[in-house]
C-alpha positions as CSV (number, residue, x, y, z in Angstrom):
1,X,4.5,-33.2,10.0
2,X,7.3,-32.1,7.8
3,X,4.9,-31.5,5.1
4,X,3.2,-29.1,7.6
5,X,6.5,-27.3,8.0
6,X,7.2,-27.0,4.4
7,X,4.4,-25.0,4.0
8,X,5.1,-22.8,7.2
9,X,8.3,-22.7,6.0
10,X,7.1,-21.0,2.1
11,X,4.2,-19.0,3.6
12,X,7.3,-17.2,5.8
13,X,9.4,-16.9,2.2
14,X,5.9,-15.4,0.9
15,X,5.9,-12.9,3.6
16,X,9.4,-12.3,3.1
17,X,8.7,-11.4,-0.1
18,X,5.9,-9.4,0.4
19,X,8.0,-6.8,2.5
20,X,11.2,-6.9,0.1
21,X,8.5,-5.9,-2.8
22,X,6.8,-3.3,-0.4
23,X,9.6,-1.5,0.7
24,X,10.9,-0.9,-2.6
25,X,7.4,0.2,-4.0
26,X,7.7,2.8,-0.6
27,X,11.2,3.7,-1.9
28,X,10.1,4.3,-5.7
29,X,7.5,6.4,-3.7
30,X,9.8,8.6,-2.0
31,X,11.6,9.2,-5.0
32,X,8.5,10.4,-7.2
33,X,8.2,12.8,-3.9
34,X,11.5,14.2,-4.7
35,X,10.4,14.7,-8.3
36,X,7.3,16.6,-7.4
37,X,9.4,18.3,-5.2
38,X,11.7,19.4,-7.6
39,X,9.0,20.7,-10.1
40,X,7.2,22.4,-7.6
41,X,10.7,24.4,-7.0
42,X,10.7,25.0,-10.7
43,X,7.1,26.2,-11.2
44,X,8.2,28.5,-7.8
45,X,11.3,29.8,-9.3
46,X,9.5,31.1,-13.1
47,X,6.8,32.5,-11.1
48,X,9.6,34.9,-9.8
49,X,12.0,35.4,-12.3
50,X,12.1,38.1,-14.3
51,X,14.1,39.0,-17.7
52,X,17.3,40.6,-16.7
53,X,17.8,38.7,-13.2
54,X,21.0,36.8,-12.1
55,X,20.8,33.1,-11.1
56,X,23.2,30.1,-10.3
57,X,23.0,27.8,-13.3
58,X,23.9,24.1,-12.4
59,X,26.7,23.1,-14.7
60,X,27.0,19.1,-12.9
61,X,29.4,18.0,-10.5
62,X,27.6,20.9,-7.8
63,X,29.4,23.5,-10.2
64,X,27.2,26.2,-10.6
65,X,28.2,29.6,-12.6
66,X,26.2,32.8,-12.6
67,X,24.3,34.0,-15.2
68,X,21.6,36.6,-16.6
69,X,18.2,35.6,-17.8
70,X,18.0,37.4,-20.9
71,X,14.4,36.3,-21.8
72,X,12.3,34.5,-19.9
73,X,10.1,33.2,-22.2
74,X,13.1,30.9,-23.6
75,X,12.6,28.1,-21.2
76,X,13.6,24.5,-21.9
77,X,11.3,21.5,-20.2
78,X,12.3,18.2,-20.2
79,X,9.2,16.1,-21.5
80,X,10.6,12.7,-20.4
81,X,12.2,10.0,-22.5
82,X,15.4,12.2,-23.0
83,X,13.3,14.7,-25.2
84,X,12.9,18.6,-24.5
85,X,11.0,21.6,-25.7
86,X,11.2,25.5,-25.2
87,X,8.3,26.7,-23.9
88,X,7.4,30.3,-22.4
89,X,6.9,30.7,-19.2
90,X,3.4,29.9,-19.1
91,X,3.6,26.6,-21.5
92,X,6.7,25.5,-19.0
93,X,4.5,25.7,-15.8
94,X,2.0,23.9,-17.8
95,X,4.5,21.6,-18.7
96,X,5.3,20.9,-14.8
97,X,2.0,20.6,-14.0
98,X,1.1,18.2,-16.5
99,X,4.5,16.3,-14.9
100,X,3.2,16.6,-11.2
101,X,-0.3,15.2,-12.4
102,X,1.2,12.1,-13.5
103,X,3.6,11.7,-10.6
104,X,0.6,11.8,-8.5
105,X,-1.0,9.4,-10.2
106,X,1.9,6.9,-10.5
107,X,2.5,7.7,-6.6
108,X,-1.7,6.6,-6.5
109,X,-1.1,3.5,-8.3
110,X,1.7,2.8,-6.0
111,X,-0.1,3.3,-2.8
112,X,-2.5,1.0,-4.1
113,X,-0.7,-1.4,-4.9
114,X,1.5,-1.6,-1.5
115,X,-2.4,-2.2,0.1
116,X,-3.2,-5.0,-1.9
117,X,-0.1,-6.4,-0.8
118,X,-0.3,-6.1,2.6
119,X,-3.7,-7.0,2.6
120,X,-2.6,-10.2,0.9
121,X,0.7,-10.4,3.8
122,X,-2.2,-10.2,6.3
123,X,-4.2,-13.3,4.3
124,X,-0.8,-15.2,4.8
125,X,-0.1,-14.5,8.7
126,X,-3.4,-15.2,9.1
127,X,-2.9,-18.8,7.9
128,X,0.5,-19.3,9.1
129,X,-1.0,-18.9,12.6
130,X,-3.8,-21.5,11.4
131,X,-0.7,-24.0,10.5
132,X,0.7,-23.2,13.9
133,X,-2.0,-24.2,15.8
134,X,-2.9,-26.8,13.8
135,X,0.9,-28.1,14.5
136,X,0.6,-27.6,18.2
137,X,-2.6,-29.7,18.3
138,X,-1.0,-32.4,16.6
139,X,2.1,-32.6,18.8
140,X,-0.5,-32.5,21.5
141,X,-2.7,-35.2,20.5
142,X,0.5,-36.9,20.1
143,X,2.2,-36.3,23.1
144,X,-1.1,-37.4,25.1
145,X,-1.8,-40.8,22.6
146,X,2.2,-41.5,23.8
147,X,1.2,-41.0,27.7
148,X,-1.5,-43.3,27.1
């Protein structure tokens, strides 16, 4: 009968697991939300600005100074890996586009990959439950063949 709880006992570590790894994969989700976020504010922002506007540059720290665009065709994109380009306008929105595509994608894979989890946390419940009445029937049986 211990044996039988042993492997109650790791199924439930399993499980465990399972939900650990899942809520973190829904975590790295939010946060590639935020990204998108944050490039669809850029692509909003350089469809408005114009040469000769004033904006709030950050600076870090939530410093921000003001400054005057002077062209807006000058516009550095981050292109991941620490490296950056100056683009125009148009190549930048491309830029964050081509960015939000592959945050939806990684996001995609994600989602798919939470659902073959849980699918797999639902194989386990399903035989926990199995052990569990299979333990109940044999403290049963015992219980009556001790009556006896």
């Amino acid at each position: 009968m211990s044996a039988g709880g042993g492997g109650l006992r790791q199924l439930q570590e399993q499980l465990q697991a399972i939900d650990e790894e899942v809520a973190a994969l829904k975590e790295d989700i939010e946060e590639l939300q935020t990204e998108k976020a944050e490039a669809n504010e850029a692509i909003d922002a350089l469809d408005r600005l114009e040469t000769d506007d004033i904006v709030q540059v950050p600076l870090g720290g939530d410093a921000y100074v003001r400054a005057e665009i002077q062209n807006v065709d000058e516009i550095v994109v981050s292109l991941g890996g620490g490296y950056a380009a100056e683009r125009d306008r148009e190549g930048a929105v491309e830029s964050l586009e081509h960015k939000k595509n592959a945050l939806d994608d990684r996001i995609s894979s994600i989602q798919s990959e939470i659902s073959e989890l849980e699918s797999e946390s639902d194989e386990l419940e399903q035989q926990a439950q199995q052990m569990q009445q299979q333990q109940l029937q044999q403290m049963q049986q015992q219980f009556q063949q001790s009556d006896e």
